[in-house]
N, C-alpha and C positions, 0 to 999 in steps of 0.2 A: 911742067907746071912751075907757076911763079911761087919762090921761094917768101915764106912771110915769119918776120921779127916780129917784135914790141920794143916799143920806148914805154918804158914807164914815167910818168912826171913826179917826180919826189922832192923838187927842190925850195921848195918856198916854206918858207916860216912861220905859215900860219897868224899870219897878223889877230885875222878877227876870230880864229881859234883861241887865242892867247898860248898856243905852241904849236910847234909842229907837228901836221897830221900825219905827217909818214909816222913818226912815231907813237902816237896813239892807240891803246891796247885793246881789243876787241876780241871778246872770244877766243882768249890765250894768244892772240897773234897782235903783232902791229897792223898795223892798217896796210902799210906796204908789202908786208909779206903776204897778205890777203890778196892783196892785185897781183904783186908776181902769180900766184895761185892762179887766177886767170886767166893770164898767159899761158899757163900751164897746161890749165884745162884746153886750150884751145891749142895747141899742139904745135904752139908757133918756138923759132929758134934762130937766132938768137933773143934772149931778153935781156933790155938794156933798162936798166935803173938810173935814172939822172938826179945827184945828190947835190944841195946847195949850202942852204942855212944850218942842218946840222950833217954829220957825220951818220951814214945807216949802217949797223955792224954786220957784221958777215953771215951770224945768222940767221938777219932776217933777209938775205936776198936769195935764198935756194937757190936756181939755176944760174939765176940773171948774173951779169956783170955790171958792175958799177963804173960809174964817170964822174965826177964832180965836176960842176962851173961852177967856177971861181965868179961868175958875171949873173948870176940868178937872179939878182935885186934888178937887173933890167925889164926881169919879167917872163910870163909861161912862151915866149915865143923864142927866148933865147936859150934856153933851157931844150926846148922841145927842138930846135938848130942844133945843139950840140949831140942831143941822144941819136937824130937820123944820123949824123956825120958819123957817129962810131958807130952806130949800127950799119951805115956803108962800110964803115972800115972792116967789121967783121963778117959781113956779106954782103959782098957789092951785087947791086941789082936788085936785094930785095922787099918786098913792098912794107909796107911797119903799118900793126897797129900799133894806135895811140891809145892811153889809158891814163887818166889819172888818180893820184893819190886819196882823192878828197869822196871815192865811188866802193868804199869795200866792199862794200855792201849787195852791189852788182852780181848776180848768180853766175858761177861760174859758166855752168851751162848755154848762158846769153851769150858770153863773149866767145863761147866753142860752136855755137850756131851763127855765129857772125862772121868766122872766119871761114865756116863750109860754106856759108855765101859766097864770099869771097873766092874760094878756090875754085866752086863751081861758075864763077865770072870775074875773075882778078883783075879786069882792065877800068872796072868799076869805084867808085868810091862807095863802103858800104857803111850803113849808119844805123844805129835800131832805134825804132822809135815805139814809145808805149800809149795808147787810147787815143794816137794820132799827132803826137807831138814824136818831134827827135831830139834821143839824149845823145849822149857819148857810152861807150868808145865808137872811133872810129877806126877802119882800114884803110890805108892810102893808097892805093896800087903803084908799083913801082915806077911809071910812067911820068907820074904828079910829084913826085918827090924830089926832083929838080926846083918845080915851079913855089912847091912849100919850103925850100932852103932858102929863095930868093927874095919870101916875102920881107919889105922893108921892115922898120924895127915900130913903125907904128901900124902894122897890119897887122892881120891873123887869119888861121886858116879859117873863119869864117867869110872872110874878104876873096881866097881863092875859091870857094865855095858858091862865091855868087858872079863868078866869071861866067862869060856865058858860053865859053869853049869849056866847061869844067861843070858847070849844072847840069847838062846833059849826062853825065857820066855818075852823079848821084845818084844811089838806091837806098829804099829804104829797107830794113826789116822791121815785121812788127812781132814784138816782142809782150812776154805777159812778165815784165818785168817791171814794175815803175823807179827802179832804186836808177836806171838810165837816166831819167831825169832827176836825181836828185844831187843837190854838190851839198856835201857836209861842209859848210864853212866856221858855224860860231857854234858855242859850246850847248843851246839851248838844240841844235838839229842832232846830234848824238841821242838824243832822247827816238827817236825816230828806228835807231836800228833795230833792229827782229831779234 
């Protein structure tokens, strides 16, 4: 069986937040330790937390291990570059979900049914989607994770996504979640959480 991490995305600033969302308190937790939490629920190992614009203290990352890029202001793609690299580093070969910070809100249970997708078909890209649209997170199967270190610095894994050696390989789940599509970006969508 293909072994499967998480990269968490923690590094950005929150521009049109006016702070950082990692840091953000939610139901006694940051927002990032909220996602670690999902990782969690989903039974994946290693988890990697990628830290940029502030510093995330030690208790909010429970299992995970942290990274900081010093290079974050380039953007979610450099950030999410450096979390595979260490997550190869500490298990080479295994396939990474992606999560970001900006989704706490996401039931953990989604993201533990998204990765028995995955185990039950790992060669897969798996995605959940809610009343027919798809959110995040996603699973990258170990295979793709070459081709997503490679993308240049103006792509994104939506651009690998619509490869047409690499659309075939996308699934969907449908999920009765809608927080999958939701990004907490500015101060007025915190109003939104349950």
């Amino acid at each position: 069986m293909t072994a499967l991490g998480a990269v968490v995305l923690a590094a950005g600033a929150g521009e049109r937040m006016g702070r950082p969302k990692a840091l953000i308190e939610w139901r006694g937790l940051t927002f990032v330790r909220h996602v670690v939490a999902q990782a969690e629920a989903a039974a994946v190992s290693p988890i990697v937390v990628v830290e940029g614009a502030v510093v995330i203290p030690a208790e909010d990352l429970g299992p995970a291990i942290k990274v900081t890029n010093p290079t974050w202001p380039k953007g979610q793609m450099d950030s999410l570059r450096r979390g595979l690299l260490e997550l190869d580093m500490l298990a080479p070969g295994c396939a990474a979900l992606v999560l970001t910070v900006d989704r706490p809100h996401v039931r953990p249970e989604t993201v533990a049914a998204l990765a028995a997708a995955f185990r039950a078909a790992p060669t897969h890209v798996w995605q959940p989607a809610y009343a027919g649209r798809r959110g995040h997170p996603l699973v990258w199967p170990a295979m793709l994770l070459p081709e997503l270190l490679a993308l240049g610095p103006d792509e994104s894994p939506r651009d690998l996504l619509g490869r047409p050696s690499v659309s075939g390989l996308r699934r969907v789940l449908e999920v009765d979640d809608p927080a999958v599509l939701d990004n907490l970006d500015r101060p007025a969508d915190l109003a939104r959480l349950p």
